[in-house]
C-alpha positions as CSV (number, residue, x, y, z in Angstrom):
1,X,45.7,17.0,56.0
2,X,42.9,18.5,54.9
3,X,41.7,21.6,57.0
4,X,39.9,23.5,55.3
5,X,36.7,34.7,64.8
6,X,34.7,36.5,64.8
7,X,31.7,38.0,63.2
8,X,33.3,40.5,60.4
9,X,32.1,43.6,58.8
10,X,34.7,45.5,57.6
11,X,33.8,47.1,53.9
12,X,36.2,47.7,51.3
13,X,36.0,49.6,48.7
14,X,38.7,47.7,46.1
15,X,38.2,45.2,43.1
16,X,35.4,42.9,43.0
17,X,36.5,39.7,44.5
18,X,36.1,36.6,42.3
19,X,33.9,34.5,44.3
20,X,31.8,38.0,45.4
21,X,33.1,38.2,48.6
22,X,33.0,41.0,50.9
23,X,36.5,42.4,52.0
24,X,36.0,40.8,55.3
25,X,38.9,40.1,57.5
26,X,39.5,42.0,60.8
27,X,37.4,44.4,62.3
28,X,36.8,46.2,65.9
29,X,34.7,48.6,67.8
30,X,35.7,52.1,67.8
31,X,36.9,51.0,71.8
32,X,38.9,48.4,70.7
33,X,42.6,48.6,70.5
34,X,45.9,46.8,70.2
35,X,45.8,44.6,73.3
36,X,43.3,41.7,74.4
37,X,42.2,40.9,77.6
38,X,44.9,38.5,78.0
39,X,47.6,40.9,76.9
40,X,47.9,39.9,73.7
41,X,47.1,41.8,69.9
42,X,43.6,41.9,69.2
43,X,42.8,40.1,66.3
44,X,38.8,40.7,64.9
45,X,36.5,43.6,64.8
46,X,33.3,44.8,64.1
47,X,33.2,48.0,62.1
48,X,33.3,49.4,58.4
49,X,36.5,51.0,56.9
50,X,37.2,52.6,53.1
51,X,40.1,52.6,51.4
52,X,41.0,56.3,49.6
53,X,44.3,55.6,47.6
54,X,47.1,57.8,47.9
55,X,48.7,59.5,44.4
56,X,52.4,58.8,43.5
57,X,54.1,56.1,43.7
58,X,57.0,56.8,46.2
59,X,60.9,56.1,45.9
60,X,62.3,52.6,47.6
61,X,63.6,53.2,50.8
62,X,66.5,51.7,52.2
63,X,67.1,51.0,55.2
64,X,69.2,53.8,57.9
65,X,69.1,56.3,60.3
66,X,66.6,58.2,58.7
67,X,64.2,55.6,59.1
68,X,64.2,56.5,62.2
69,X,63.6,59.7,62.0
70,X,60.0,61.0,62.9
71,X,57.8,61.1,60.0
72,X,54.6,62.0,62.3
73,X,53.7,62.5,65.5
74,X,50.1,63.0,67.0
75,X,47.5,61.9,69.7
76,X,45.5,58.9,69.2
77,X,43.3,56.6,71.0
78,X,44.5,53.2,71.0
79,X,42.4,50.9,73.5
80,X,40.7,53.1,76.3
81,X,43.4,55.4,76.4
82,X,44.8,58.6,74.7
83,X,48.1,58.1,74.0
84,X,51.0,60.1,71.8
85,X,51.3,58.3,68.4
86,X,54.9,58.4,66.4
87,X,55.5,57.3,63.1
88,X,58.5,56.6,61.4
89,X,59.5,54.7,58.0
90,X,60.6,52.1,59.9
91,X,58.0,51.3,62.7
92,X,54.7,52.5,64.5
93,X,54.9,53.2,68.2
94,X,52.1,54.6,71.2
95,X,52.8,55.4,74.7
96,X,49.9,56.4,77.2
97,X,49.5,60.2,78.1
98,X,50.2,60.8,81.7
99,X,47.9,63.3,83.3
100,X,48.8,65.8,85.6
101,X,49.0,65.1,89.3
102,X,48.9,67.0,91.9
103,X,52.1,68.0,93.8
104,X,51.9,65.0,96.5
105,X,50.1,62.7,94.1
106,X,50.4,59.1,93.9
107,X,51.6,58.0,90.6
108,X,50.8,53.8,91.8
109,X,49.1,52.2,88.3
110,X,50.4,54.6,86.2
111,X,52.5,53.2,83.5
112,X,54.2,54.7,80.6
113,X,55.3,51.8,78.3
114,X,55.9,52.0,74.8
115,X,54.8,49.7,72.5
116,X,55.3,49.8,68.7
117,X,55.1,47.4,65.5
118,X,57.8,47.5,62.3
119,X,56.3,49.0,59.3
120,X,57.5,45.4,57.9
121,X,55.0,43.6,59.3
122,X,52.2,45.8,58.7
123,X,50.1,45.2,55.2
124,X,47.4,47.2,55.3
125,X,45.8,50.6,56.4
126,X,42.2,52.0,55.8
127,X,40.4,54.6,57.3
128,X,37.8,53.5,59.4
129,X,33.8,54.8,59.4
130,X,30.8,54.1,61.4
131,X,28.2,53.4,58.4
132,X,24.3,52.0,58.8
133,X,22.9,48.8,57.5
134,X,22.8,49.5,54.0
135,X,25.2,52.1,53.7
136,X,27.9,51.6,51.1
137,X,29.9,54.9,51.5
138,X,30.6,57.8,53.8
139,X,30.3,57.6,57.4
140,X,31.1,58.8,60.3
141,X,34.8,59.0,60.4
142,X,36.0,57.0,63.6
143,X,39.7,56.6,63.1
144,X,42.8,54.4,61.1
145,X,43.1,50.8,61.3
146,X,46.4,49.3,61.1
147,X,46.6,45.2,59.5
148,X,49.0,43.5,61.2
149,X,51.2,40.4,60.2
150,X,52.1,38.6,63.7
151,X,54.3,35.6,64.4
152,X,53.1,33.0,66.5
153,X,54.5,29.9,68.4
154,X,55.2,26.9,66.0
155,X,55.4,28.4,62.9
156,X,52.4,30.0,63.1
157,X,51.5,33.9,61.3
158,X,48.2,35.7,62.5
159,X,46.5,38.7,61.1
160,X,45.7,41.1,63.6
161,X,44.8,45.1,63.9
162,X,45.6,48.1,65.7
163,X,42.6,51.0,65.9
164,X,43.9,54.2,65.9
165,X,40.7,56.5,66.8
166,X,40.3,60.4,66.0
167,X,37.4,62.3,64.7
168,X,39.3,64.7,62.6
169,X,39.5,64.4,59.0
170,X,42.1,66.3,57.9
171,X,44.4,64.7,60.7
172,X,43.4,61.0,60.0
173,X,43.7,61.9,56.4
174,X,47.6,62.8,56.7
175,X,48.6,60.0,59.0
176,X,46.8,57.4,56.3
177,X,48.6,59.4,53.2
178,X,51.8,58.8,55.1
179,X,50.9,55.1,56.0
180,X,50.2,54.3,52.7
181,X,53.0,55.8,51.4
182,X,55.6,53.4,53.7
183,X,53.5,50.6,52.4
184,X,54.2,51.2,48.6
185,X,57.7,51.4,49.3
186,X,57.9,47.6,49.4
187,X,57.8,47.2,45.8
188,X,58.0,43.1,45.8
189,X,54.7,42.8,47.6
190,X,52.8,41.4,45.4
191,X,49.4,43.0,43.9
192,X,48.3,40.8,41.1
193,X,48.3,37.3,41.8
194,X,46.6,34.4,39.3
195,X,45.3,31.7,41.6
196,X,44.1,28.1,40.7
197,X,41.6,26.3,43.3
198,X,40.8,22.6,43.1
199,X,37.2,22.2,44.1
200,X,37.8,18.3,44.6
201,X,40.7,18.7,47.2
202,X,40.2,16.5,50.2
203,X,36.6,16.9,50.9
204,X,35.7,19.5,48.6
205,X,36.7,22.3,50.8
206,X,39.3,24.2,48.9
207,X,36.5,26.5,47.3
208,X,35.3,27.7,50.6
209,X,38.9,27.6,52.3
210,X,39.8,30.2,49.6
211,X,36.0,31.9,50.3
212,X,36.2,32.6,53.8
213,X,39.8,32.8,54.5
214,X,42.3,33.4,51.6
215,X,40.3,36.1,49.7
216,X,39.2,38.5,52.5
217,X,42.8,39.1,53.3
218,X,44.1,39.1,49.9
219,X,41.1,42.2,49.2
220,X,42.6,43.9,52.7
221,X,46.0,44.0,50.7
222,X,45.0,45.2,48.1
223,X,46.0,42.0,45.8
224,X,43.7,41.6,42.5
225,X,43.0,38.0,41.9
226,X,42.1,36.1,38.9
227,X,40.6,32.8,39.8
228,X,40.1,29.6,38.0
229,X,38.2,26.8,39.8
230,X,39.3,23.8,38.2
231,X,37.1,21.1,36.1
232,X,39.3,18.5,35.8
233,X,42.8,16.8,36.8
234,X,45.2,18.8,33.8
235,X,42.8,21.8,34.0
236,X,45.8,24.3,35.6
237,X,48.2,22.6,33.1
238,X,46.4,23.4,30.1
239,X,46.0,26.6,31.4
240,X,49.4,27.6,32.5
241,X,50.6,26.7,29.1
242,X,48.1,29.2,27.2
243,X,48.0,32.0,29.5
244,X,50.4,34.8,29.7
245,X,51.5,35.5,33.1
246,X,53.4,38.9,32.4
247,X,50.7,41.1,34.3
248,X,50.8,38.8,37.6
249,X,53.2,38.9,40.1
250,X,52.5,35.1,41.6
251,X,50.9,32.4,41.1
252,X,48.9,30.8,44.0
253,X,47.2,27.4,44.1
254,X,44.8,26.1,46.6
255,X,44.5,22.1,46.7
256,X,46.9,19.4,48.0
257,X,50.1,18.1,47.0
258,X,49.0,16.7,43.7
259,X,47.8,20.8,42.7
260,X,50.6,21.8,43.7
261,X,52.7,19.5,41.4
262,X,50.5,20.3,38.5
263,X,50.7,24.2,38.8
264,X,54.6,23.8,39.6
265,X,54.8,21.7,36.1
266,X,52.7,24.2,34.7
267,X,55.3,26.9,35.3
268,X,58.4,24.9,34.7
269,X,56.3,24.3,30.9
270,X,55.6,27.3,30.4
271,X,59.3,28.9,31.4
272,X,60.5,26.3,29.1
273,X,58.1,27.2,26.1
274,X,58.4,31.3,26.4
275,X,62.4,29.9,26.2
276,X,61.8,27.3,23.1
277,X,63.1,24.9,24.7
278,X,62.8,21.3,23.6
279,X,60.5,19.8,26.6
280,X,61.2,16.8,26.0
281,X,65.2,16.6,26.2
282,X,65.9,19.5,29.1
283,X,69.4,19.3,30.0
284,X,69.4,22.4,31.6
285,X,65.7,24.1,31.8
286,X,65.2,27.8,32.6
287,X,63.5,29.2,35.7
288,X,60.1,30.0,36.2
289,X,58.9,33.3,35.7
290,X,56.7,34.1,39.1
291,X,56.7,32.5,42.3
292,X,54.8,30.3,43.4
293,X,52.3,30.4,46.6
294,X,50.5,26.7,47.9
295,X,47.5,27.0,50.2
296,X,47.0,23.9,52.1
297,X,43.4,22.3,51.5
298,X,44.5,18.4,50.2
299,X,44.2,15.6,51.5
300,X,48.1,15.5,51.9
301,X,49.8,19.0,52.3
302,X,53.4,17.9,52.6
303,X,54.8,20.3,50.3
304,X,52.6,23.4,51.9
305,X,53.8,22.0,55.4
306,X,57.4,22.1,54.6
307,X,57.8,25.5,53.0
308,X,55.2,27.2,55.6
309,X,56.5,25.3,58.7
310,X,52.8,24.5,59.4
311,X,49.5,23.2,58.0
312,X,47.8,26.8,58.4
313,X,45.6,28.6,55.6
314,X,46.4,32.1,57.2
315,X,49.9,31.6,57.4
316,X,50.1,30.5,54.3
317,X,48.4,33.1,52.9
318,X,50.1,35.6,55.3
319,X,53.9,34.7,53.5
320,X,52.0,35.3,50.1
321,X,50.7,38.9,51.2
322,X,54.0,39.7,52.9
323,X,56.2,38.4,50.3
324,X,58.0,36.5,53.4
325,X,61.4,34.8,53.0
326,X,60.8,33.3,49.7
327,X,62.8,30.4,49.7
328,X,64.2,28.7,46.1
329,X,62.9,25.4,45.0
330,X,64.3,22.6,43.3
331,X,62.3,20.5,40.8
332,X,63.1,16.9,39.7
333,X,62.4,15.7,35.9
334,X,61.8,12.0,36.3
335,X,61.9,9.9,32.7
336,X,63.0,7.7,30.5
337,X,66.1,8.9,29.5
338,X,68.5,12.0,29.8
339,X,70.9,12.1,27.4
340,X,74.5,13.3,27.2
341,X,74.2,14.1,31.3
342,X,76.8,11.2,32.4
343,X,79.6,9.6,29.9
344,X,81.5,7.7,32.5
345,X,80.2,4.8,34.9
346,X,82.8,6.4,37.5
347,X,80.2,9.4,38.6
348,X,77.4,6.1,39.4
349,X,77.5,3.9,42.4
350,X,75.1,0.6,41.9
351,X,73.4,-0.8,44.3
352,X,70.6,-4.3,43.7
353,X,68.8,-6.5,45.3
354,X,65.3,-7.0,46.7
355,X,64.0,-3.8,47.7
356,X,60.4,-3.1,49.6
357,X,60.4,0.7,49.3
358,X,62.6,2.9,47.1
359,X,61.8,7.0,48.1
360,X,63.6,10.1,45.9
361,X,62.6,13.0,47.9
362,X,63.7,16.6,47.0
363,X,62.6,18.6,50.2
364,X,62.6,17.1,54.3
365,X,58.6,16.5,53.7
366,X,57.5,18.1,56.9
367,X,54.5,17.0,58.1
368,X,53.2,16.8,61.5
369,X,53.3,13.2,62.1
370,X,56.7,13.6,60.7
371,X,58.7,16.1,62.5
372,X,61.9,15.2,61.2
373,X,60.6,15.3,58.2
374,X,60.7,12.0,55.6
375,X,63.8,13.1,53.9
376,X,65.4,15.1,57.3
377,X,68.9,15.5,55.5
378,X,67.6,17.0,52.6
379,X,67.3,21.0,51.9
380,X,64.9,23.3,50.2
381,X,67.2,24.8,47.9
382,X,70.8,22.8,48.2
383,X,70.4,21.0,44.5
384,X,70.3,17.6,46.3
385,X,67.6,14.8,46.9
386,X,67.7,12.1,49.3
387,X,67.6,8.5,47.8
388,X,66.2,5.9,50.6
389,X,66.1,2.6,49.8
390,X,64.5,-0.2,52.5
391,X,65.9,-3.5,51.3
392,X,63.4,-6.8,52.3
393,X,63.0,-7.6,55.6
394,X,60.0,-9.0,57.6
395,X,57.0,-7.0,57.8
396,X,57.5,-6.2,61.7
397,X,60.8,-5.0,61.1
398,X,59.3,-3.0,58.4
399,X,56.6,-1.7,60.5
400,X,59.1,-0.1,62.8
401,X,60.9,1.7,60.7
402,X,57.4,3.5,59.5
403,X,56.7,4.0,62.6
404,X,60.0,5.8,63.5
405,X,59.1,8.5,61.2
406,X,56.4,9.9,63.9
407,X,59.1,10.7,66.4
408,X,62.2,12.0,66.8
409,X,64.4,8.8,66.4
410,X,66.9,8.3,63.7
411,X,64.7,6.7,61.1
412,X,67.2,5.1,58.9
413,X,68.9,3.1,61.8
414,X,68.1,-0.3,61.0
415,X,70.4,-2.8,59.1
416,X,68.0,-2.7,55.9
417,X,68.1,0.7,55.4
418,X,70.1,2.7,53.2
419,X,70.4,6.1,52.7
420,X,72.3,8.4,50.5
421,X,72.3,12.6,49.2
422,X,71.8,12.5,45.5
423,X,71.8,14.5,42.2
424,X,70.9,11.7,39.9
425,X,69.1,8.3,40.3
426,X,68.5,5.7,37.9
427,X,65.8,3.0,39.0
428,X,65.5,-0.1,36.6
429,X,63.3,-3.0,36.9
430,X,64.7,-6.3,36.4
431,X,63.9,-10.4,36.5
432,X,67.2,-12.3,37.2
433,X,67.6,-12.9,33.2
434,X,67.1,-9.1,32.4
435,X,70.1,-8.2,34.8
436,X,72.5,-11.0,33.5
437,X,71.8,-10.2,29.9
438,X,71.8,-6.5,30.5
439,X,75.0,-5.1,32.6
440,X,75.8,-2.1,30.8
441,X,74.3,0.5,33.2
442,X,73.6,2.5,30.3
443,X,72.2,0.8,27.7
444,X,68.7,1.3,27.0
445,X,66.2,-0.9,24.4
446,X,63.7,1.5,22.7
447,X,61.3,-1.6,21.7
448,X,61.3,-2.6,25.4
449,X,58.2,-2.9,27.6
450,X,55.9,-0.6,30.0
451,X,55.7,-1.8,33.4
452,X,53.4,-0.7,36.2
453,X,54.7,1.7,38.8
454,X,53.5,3.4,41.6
455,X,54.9,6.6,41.7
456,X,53.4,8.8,44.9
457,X,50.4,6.5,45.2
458,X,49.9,6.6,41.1
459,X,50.4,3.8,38.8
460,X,51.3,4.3,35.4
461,X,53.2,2.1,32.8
462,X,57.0,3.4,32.1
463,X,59.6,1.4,30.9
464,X,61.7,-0.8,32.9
465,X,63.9,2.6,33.8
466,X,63.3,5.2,35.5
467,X,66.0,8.5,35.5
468,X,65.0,11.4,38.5
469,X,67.6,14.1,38.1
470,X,67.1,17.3,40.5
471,X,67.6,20.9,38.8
472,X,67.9,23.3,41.3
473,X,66.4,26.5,42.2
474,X,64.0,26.6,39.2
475,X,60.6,28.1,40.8
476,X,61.0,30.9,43.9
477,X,57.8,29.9,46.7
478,X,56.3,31.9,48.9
479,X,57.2,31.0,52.5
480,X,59.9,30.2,55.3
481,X,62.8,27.8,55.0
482,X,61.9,25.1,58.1
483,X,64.1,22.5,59.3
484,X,61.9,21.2,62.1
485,X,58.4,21.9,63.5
486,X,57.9,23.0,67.1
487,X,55.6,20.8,69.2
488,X,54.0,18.8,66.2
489,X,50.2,18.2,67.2
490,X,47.9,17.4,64.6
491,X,47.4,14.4,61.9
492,X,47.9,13.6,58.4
493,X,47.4,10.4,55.9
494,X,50.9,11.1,54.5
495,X,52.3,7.5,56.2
């Protein structure tokens, strides 16, 4: 469904954002640290950082002993208390300085637990100053802050930050230097992304989703964005197939379902072009270039909800900055004919009748009034769709079966339901004189007519068969392979 802190003033000094937008997302008192009130990471903050880039590119590290080999050690103040700071390639940990105590001394609310974060899950670090209203650079230097990927319950990823404070220059200086330099050793994380936002998603709220929450972070990364606000339904086609995408490293689009499917066609087109391809007889099309990244902000987010797990801008956006468990895709190419796929009638099992609803689905379609999913059997990247046909019946029979989908039931256990894994469907249209005169599975009249089908809520006229063949792990996404949602709360229109 459509969905699209704090007060922040954090002020970066990277690329101009697109829309103008100040490199707002996480900020926090020089007092603040890495725990709440309630024990958990803080998560907003009030204060002003700058960014000042390290040189070099450093060499990828692998992963070993010698990641966990100091790299830095040093006192800090995280939260209201000094405490001994390590850093190592592979993670970031603080433990509180003990004070002396007397000989005798009670040592009763004195702690010394360690807490740390993996260097994986951090993507971003800038130095943090205390400027005036107005003030665009310099400061007074307060400390490092450390942007933090978390992972919630259900799916869920949150942005948060950890304050390292220290007045010195030349010490903040080095432990940022080293920072950055275990950052830019994750050489797939993107930094050039071309993103596509459909100002008439839903209720027109993808431009300001994008505003307030998908840019900020994306300027905290570090990620350059080129944005296109879309004029019209084709707009990101057209686009996709004139533009070259060799100096991006992703491709995001912000909108619904239907966006989605246009930018994914875009790339599939323009894969197929750079590869002179025929696009109009594709027996075996070539993979997209770049991956692909879907912000939520339709009216119907299906696709967003299965890949991310949820129906959350910030975790969508969050697997996009990360360059989280990209998961391969399968496309299917619906049309009139494929030719030379299928010589023999053996591969094909044939089933007719009366039919109310006839679904081809290439992923589970989580959504949250559909925790199984609509297509539960099916996988994100196993070359297989799930054909469910629901064969006439009465209409409260009918209803019950839709209903079924909202809970955990088997939904396909009714006596007019069918369902079967798939590579290849073939859906023809037919009166009773059509079928008799025409058996041959195969056979196919050029001169015959269009007829009107509703395909995902829109009608078109197609002839009288229809061929959906899946071809596997053809466009990389950004996000995490889900099978089920925890504790689905929520609504969508997707039923």
């Amino acid at each position: 469904m459509d969905r699209p802190g704090r007060r922040i003033a954090w002020a970066a000094e990277s690329p101009e954002d697109p829309f103008g937008v100040v490199a707002a997302a996480a900020a926090a008192t020089a007092g603040s640290g890495w725990k709440g009130s309630d024990g958990a990471p803080s998560s907003r903050s009030s204060s002003s950082t700058e960014e000042e880039g390290a040189k070099g590119a450093p060499p990828v590290r692998e992963a070993g002993d010698e990641d966990e080999q100091p790299l830095l050690r040093g006192i800090f103040g995280v939260g209201k208390r000094s405490c001994d700071v390590v850093l190592s390639a592979r993670r970031l940990s603080w433990s509180p300085i003990q004070p002396e105590r007397p000989a005798g001394g009670s040592s009763v609310g004195l702690t010394n637990e360690e807490e740390s974060v993996e260097m994986k899950d951090v993507f971003s670090v800038k130095l943090k100053r205390r400027r005036f209203a107005g003030q665009q650079k310099g400061g007074l230097l307060l400390g490092i802050t450390v942007f933090v990927c978390l992972k919630k319950e259900g799916n869920k990823l949150k942005d948060s930050v950890i304050n390292l404070s220290n007045l010195s220059e030349d010490h903040c200086y080095l432990w940022f230097k080293h920072l950055k330099e275990i950052l830019n050793g994750f050489p797939n994380r993107p930094k050039s992304l071309k993103v596509f936002v459909n100002p008439n998603s839903h209720r027109k709220e993808a431009a300001r989703i994008y505003h307030e929450q998908v840019a900020p972070l994306f300027k905290l990364a570090d990620i350059r964005a080129d944005v296109t606000v879309t004029e019209y339904e084709g707009h990101a086609l057209k686009l996709l197939k004139e533009c070259d995408l060799t100096s991006f490293h992703g491709v995001v689009c912000v909108g619904g379902d239907g966006t989605a499917h246009e930018v994914a066609h875009g790339l599939l087109l323009r894969a197929q072009m750079d590869a002179r391809r025929d696009v109009d007889d594709i027996i075996a099309p070539v993979r997209a270039q770049v991956p692909l990244g879907i912000i939520p902000a339709g009216s119907t987010n299906i696709l967003a909800y299965t890949v991310n797990g949820i129906q959350h801008t910030v975790t969508a956006t969050l697997h996009i900055i990360m360059d989280q468990n990209i998961v391969n895709y399968h496309f299917y190419l619906w049309s009139k004919m494929l030719r030379g796929r299928i010589n023999s009638r053996d591969h094909w099992r044939r089933i007719q009748g009366h039919f109310l609803n006839v679904s081809i689905m290439a992923i589970p379609c989580l959504c949250s009034m559909a925790p199984r999913g609509l297509a539960p059997n099916t996988r994100l990247n196993d070359g297989s769709m799930a054909l469910i046909v629901v064969r006439n019946t009465s209409r409260p029979e009918f209803v019950k079966h839709l209903k079924r989908y909202a809970s955990m039931k088997n939904q396909f256990n009714f006596p007019f339901v069918e369902a079967f894994i798939v590579e290849e469907v073939k859906v023809q249209s037919r009166t009773r004189k059509e079928r008799i005169a025409r058996e041959n599975l195969n056979s196919i009249d050029p001169e015959e007519k269009n007829y009107p089908w509703n395909i995902d809520g829109e009608l078109m006229e197609w002839p009288s068969e229809v061929c959906v063949r899946v071809h596997p792990q053809l466009i990389n996404l950004y996000g995490k392979s889900v099978d089920a949602v925890d504790n689905p709360k929520g609504s969508c229109s997707c039923l």
